[in-house]
N, C-alpha and C positions, 0 to 999 in steps of 0.2 A: 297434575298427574306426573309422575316420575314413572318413565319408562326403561325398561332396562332392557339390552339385547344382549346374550351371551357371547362370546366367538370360542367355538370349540373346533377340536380337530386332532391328529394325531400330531405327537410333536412332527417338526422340523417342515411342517405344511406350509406356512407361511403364516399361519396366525398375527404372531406378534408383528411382523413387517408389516401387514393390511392396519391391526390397530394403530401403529405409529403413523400411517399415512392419513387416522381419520382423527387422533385429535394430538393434541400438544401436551397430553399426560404420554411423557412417552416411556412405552416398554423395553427392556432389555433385549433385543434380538442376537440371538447367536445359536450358533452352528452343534448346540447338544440339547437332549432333551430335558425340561424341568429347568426350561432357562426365567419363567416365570413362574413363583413360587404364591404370591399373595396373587391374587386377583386385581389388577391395573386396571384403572375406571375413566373414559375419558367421557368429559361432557361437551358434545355435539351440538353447534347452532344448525336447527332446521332451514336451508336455502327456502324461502319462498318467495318469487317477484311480487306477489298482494302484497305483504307487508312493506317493502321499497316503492311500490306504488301508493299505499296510503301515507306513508312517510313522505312523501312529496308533496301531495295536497294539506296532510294536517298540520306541516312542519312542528314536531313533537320536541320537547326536550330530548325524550330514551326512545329508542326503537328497542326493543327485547321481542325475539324472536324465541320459537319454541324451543325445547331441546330435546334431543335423546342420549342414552348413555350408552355405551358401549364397555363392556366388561370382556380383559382379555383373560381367559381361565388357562392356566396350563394345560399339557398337551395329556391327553387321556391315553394311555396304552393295552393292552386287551390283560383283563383280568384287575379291572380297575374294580369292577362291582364289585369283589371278593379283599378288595383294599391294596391291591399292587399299586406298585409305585407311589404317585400322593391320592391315590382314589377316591377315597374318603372323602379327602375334603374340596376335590375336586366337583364330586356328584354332587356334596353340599353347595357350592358354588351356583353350580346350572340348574339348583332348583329354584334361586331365587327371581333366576331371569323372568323375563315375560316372554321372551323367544328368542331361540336359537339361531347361532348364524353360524354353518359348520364348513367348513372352509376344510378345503380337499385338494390333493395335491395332483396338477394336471399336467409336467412337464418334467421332464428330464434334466438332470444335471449331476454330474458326477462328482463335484464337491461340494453340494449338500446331501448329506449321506442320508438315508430312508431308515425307520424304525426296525423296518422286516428286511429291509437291502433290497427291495424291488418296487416299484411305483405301480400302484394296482388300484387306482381310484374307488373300484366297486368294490375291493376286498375291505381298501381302509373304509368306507361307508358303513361297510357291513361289522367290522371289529369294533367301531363308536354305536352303530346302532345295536350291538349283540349288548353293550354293555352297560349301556341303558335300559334296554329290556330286561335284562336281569336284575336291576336296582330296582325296577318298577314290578317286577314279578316278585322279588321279595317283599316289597312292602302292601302287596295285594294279599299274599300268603298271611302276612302278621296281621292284615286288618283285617281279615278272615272268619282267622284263627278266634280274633277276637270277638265276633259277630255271631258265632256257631251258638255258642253256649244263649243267647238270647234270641238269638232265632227259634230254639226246639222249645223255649220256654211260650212259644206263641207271637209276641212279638211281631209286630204285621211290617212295622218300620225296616224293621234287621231283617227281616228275609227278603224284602226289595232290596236293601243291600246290596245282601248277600251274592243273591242274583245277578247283578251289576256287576259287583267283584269276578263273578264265576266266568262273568262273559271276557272281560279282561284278563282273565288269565288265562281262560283258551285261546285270546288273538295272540296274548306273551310270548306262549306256549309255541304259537306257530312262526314266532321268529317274527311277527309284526311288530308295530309300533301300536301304543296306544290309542295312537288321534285316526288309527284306521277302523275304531270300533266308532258307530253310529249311535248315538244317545237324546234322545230326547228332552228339551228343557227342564220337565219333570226330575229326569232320572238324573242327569247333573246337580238337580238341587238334593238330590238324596246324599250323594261326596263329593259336597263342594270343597271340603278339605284335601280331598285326595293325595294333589299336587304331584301326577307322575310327572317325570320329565319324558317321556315320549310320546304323552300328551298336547306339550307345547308345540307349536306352531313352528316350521325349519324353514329355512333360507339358506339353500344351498350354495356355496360360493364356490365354484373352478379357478384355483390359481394358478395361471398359466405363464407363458413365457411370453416375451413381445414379439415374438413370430406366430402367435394362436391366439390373437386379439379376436378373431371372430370365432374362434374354436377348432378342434383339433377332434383326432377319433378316440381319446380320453374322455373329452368334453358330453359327445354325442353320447357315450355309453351313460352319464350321469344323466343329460338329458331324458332317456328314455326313462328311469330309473323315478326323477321327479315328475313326467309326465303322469308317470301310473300312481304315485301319490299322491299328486295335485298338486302340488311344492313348487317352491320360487327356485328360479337357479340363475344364478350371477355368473359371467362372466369377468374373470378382474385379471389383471397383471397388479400382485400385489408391490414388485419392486418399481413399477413405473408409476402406481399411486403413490409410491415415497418420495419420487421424484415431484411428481405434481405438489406435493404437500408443502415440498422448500419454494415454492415459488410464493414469490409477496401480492403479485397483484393479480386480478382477476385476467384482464384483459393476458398478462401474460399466461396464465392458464388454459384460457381457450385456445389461446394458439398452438399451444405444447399438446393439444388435446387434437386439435386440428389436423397436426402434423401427424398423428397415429390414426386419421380417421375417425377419430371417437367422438359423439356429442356430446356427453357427458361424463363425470369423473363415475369411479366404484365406487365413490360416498354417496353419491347424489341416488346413483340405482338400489343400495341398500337403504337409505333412507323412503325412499318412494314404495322396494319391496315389505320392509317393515311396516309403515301405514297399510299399506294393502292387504298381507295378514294379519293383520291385528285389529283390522275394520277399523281404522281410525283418522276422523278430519280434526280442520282446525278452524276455529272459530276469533275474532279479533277484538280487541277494543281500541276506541281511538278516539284521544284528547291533546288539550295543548303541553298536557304534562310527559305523557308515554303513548306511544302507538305499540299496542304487544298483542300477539300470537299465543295462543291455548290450544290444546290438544284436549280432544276429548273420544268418548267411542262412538261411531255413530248410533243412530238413534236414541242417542239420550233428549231429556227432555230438558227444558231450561231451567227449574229449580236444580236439578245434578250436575248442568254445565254452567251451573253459578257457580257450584262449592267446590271447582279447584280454583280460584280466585280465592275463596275466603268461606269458609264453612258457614260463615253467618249468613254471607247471602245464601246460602242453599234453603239453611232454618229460617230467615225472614224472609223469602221470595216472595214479592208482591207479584210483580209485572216485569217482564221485557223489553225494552226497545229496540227494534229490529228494523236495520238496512242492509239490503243487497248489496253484496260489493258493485257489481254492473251499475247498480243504482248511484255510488258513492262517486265513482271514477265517473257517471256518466252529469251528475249535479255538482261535486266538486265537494258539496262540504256536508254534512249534517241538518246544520239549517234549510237550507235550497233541496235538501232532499224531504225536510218536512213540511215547506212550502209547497212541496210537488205532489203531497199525498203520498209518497214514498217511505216514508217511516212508520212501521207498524207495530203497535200495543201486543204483546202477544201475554200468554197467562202461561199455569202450569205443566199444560196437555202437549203446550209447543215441544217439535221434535227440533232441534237443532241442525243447520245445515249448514256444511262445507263451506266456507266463506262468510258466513252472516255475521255481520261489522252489528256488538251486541253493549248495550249498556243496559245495567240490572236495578230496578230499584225493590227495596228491602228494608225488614224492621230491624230495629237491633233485638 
């Protein structure tokens, strides 16, 4: 699986400084808007201690751990749906994500200059969120539009639709987001094309100053804001993660983290936020060649969390072999865990679960 998360936001928010603290593809930061013109991609190793703890017992050639990607999109301005500024290709951008990470400006400072000249957290939410809903109410209007004419002709398909559409563009209509309309499995399978982006799944990030590390009365207004959506909200100091990011070694990191109070870095809580909206675990293998980490969604079954490994085992899935990590760390190796009874045959029906250390046999 290739996962993608967006980072949107109005310019001069801190976008590009958060992406540069989270990977080594680094973006251009500076002090005007449209400082990021293509879309900067950076690819993320997922921290997981299971994977350094089975790497210890299997002693592996590769440890590969999972990854996600982070896409930093230039900054969006109000009147983007309608193609201001780079808009266009901007919204093009954010559709491809898997989820959004919109990053919002929670601090004061007089020489980074604000798009409107005033820091309004709720205003700028609402200028990114107005202008998304307009991209997503246009293309609800054209698919429509397109639907009408086979609907009156009978059509049982196109007027469930239709219907769908109709509901979507009164929540538009009311200044919502998309993902606040409630859908049924069914009715998702009817436009599964859709692809609005205010559909996709948000991670709200406050980027604050290093004196509002636990939050400020900025913060609190977003808070309330993603409370009533249901949304993740991050707390970060996007210049003190740039800090963190020059450091070489881990142990010096904790300490730099230590010293602000923090347990853990802004990467580690968007990566953890990300899994957690996107309902997604990880699953392992582990031999004397490679110990590696997979990301799948949960509840898939094991013939579908064979085939991001390799297509073929999904189409020749015989069987599973399945061990507990508990089970691994607490026998030590593979063998000693099938000596214990601890290693289980599982078939197609198996649901896959959060840690299950997995070997696949299959036909060609």
């Amino acid at each position: 699986m290739s996962l993608q998360c967006g980072i949107v936001g109005l310019p001069n928010v801190g976008k590009s400084t958060l992406f540069n603290s989270l990977s080594s593809a680094k973006a251009e930061a500076a002090n005007f808007p449209f400082c990021t013109i293509e879309p900067n991609i950076g690819v993320i190793s997922v921290p997981d201690p299971r994977l350094n703890t089975l790497a210890e017992l299997v002693h592996p050639e590769k440890v590969l751990p999972t990854v996600i990607e982070f896409v930093d999109i230039a900054g969006l301005v109000k009147g983007a749906s309608k193609g201001e500024g780079l808009g266009n290709k901007f919204l093009a951008n954010i559709r491809e994500v898997d989820a959004i990470i919109h990053v919002i400006r929670c601090f004061e400072d007089p020489n980074v200059v604000h798009v409107d000249g005033k820091v309004d957290p709720v205003k700028d939410k609402e200028i990114i969120d107005a202008e998304l809903q307009l991209k997503d109410l246009d293309s609800v209007e054209k698919r429509a539009q397109r639907l009408e004419k086979i609907a009156k002709s009978g059509d049982q398909t196109a007027r469930k639709q239709l219907s769908i559409l109709e509901r979507y563009k009164s929540v538009l209509e009311e200044g919502k987001n998309a993902r606040a309309l409630t859908l049924s499995e069914q009715e998702k399978a009817l436009v599964p094309d859709l692809f609005l982006l205010t559909d996709k799944p948000v991670i709200y990030v406050a980027n604050v100053d290093e004196e509002s590390l636990s939050g400020n009365h900025m913060t609190s207004k977003l808070a309330a804001i993603a409370h009533e959506e249901r949304a993740e909200l991050i707390i970060v100091c996007a210049s003190l993660e740039a800090q963190i990011s020059e450091l070489e070694s881990l142990e010096e990191k904790r300490e730099f983290l230590a010293e602000y109070g923090l347990e853990e870095s802004g990467l580690n809580q968007l990566i953890r936020a990300s899994y957690h909206i996107l309902d997604l675990i990880t699953y392992f293998t582990a031999g004397p060649q490679e110990v590696r980490a997979w990301t799948i969604h949960r509840g898939w079954k094991a013939p579908k969390a064979a085939g991001v490994i390799h297509t073929d085992f999904e189409r020749g899935f015989i069987k599973a072999e399945v061990i507990k990590m508990e089970d691994f760390v607490r026998y030590k190796s593979e063998l000693a865990c099938k000596e214990a009874g601890r290693l289980a045959i599982e078939g197609k029906e198996y649901v896959v679960q959060d840690g299950d250390i997995m070997h696949f046999r299959f036909n060609v």
